[in-house]
N, C-alpha and C positions, 0 to 999 in steps of 0.2 A: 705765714706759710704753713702748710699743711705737714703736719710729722708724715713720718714713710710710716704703714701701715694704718692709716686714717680713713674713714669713707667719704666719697665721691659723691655729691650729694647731686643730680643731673637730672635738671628739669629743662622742656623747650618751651619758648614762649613765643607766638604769632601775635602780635598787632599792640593794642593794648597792655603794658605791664601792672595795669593797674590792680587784674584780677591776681597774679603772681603776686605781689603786696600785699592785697588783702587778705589771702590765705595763707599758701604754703609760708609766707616769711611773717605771720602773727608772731609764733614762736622762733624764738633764735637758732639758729641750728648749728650755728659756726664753730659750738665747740666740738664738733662730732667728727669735724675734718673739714673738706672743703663744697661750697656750694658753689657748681655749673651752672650759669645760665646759660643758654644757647638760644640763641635770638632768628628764627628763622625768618629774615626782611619781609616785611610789609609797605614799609613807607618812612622815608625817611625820619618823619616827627615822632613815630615808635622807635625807629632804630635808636635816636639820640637817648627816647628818656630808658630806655634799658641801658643804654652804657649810662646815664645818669645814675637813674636805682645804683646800677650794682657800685660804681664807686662809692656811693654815700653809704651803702650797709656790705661794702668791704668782701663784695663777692666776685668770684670768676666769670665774666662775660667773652662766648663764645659767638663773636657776630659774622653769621654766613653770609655771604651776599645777597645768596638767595633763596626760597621756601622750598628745598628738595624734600618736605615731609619729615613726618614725627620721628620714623627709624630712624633717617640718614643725620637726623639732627641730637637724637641720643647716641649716636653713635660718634657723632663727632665730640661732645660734651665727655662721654666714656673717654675716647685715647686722649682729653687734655685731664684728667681725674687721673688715670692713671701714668700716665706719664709725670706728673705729678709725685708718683709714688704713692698711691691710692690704693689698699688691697681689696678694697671691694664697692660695687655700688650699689646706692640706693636712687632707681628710678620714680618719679615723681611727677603728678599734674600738675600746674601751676594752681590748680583750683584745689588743690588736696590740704587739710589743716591734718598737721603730726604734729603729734607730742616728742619732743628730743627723749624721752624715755623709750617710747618706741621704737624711735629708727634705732635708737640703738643696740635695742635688743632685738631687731634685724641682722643690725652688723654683728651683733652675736653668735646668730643662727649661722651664718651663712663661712664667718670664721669658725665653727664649731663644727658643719656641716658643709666643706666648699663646694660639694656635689650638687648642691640641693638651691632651686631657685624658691626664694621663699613671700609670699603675699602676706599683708594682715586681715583682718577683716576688715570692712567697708561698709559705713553705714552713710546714708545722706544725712542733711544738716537738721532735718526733722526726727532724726535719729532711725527710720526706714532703712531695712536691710539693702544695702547696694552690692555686696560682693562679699561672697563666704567660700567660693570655689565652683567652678564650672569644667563644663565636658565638650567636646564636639563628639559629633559621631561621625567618624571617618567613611560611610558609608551613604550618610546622607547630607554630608553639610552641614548640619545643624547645629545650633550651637545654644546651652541654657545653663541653669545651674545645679549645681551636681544633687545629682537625682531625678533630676526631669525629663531624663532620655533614657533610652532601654535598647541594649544590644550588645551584642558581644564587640564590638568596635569602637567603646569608646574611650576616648584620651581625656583627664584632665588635663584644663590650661588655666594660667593665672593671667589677668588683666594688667596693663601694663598703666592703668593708673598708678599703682605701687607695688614697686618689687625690689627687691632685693640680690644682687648675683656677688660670688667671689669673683675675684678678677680671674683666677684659673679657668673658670666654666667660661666663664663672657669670650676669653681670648679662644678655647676650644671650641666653642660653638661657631665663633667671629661675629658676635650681635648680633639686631636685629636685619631682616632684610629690607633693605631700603626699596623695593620695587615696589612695596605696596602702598605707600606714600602715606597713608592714613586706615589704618580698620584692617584687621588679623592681622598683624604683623607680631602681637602678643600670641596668639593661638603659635603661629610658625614657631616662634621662639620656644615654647614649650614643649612641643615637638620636637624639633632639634636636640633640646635638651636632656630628653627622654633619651631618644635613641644613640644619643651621645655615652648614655650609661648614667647620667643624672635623673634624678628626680624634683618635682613641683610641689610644694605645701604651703598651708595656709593655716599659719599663727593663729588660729583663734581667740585667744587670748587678749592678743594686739588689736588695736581699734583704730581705727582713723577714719576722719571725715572727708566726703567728695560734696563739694558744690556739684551736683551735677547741673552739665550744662554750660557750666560757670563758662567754659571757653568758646563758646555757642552764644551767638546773638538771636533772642528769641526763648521759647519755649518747646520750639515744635523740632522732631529731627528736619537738620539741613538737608538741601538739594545733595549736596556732598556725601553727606554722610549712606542716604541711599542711593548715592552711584558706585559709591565704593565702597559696600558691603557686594553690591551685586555685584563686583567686578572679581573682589577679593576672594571672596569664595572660592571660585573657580581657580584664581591664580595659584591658591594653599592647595586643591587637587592635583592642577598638574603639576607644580611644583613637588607634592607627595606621595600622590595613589596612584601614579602613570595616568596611560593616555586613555583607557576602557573607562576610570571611576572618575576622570574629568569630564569624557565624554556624556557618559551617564548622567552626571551634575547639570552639566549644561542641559541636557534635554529636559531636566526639570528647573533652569533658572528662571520662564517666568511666574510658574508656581512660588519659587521662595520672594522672586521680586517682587509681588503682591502680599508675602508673606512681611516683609520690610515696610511697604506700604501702610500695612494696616497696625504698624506699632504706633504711629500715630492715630488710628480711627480713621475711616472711611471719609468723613463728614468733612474733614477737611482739604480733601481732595475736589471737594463742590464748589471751591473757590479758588484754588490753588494749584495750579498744573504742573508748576515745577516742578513737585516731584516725582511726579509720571517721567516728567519728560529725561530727568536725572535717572530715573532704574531704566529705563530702556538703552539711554547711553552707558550705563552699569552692565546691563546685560548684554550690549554688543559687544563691547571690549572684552568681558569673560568670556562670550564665543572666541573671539579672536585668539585668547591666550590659549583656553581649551586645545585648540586647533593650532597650535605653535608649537614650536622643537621645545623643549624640556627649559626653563630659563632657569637661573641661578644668582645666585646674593647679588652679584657684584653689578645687576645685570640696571640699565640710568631707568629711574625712578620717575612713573608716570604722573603729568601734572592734572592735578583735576580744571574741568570747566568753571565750576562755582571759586567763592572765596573760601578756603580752606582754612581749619579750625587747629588749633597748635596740638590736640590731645585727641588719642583713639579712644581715653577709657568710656567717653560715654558712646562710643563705636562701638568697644568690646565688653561690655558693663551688662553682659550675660542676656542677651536675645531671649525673648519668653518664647520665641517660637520653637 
């Protein structure tokens, strides 16, 4: 059992647990408090061996019925952490290797600083910078890593590969918002948290490795992942800048949808239509939202077309565009 004031260690996993095993539970982490699976259904023969895993290395499995998406499934993993008696969490990809020194001198940061949502650095497994801090610019959508953008309008956000919250901020902000099912639902959160009166940082010091990918079948981005960046975008507009700088967004989404497009290279579009045909259904739905009354948290969580991926961070793992 977790002592009261322990971290909440709350990771989601879709399909496969095998990639959650091979990473994030390398290192033990059980003395730091308690470890969340949250198991968002895939199929039954995934479902069984996550309740298997977690009985056999003595963890918490949280099994939904169903895939509402990465927010609505940390977020459920959060109120069993805390409920728990848990004073703080630490969010996590199942593809992320930490060292138990670092998370817990997260849980340090964040008991020392409650205000403060805190990232470490992110390197991939070739040791390649993956995440040191990133910006959007509330102006154009854009999203890179801090110093890539230039304008009076921009926010840092932390990646929700790995982060760090006191349970105070989590419950005042109310988590993530589960509308966006997968990709900026970390940018929203850091937002929120700003203007809540908190602050975002990122540990430098602190290292951790991401498989990127790791929860993606393949090499290349999914059909998913460019339908809902193109969708997301637009939903963190209106959801934040009212209805002129959604509007404005939308009239350039298929400029950015092309911009999405070509993180993977052009060349692979000469065989592959998918994911054409995924940023156009991305770009209609962001019309749609664009063009809707104002939506909020609580608001059911849209399901994608494609097979959906358990982790935004290689969603939100800092766009060069």
């Amino acid at each position: 059992m977790t002592t009261p004031g322990g971290l909440g260690i709350v990771v989601v996993n879709y399909g496969d647990p095998a990639v959650l095993e091979r990473h994030l539970l390398r290192h033990d982490l059980r003395s730091l408090g308690r470890i969340v699976v949250v198991d968002n259904f895939s199929s039954a023969a995934y479902r069984d061996a996550v309740d298997a895993l977690c009985r056999r290395r003595g963890l918490d499995a949280v099994l939904r019925p169903a895939n509402d998406g990465f927010g609505a499934g940390v977020n459920a993993g959060a109120a069993h952490a805390l409920a728990a008696g848990c004073d703080a969490l630490l969010v996590v990809n199942p593809d992320l290797r930490l060292d138990p020194a670092v998370a817990a001198a997260l849980h340090a940061e964040v008991r020392a600083h409650p205000s403060r949502l805190v990232a470490p650095r992110i390197v991939r497994e070739d040791g390649r910078l993956w995440f040191d801090g990133a910006e959007v610019s509330l102006r154009t959508g854009r999203t890179a890593r801090t110093g890539r953008l230039t304008g009076p309008d921009l926010v840092p956000w932390l990646t929700g590969a790995c982060l760090a919250v006191h349970r105070d901020l989590w419950e005042t902000v109310g988590g993530f918002a589960p509308e966006y099912f997968l990709y900026w639902e970390d940018v929203d959160l850091s937002l929120r948290v700003q203007r809540a009166g908190g602050e975002v940082a990122v540990r430098r010091d602190l290292l951790a490795v991401h498989a990127v990918g790791g929860t993606q079948a393949g090499r290349h981005k999914s059909p998913v992942y460019v339908e809902f960046h193109c969708r997301n975008r637009l939903l963190f507009a209106r959801r934040h800048l009212g209805v002129r700088a959604a509007l404005r967004q939308a009239l350039d989404a298929p400029r950015y949808a092309a911009e999405v497009l070509r993180r993977d290279g052009w060349r692979r579009l000469l065989t592959d239509r998918a994911p054409v045909r995924a940023a156009v259904r991305g770009t209609l739905a962001g019309w749609a939202v664009a063009l809707s009354p104002r939506r909020r948290s609580g608001s059911a969580a849209v399901r994608p077309t494609g097979r959906p991926t358990s982790s935004p961070p290689s969603s939100t793992a800092v766009p060069t565009t």
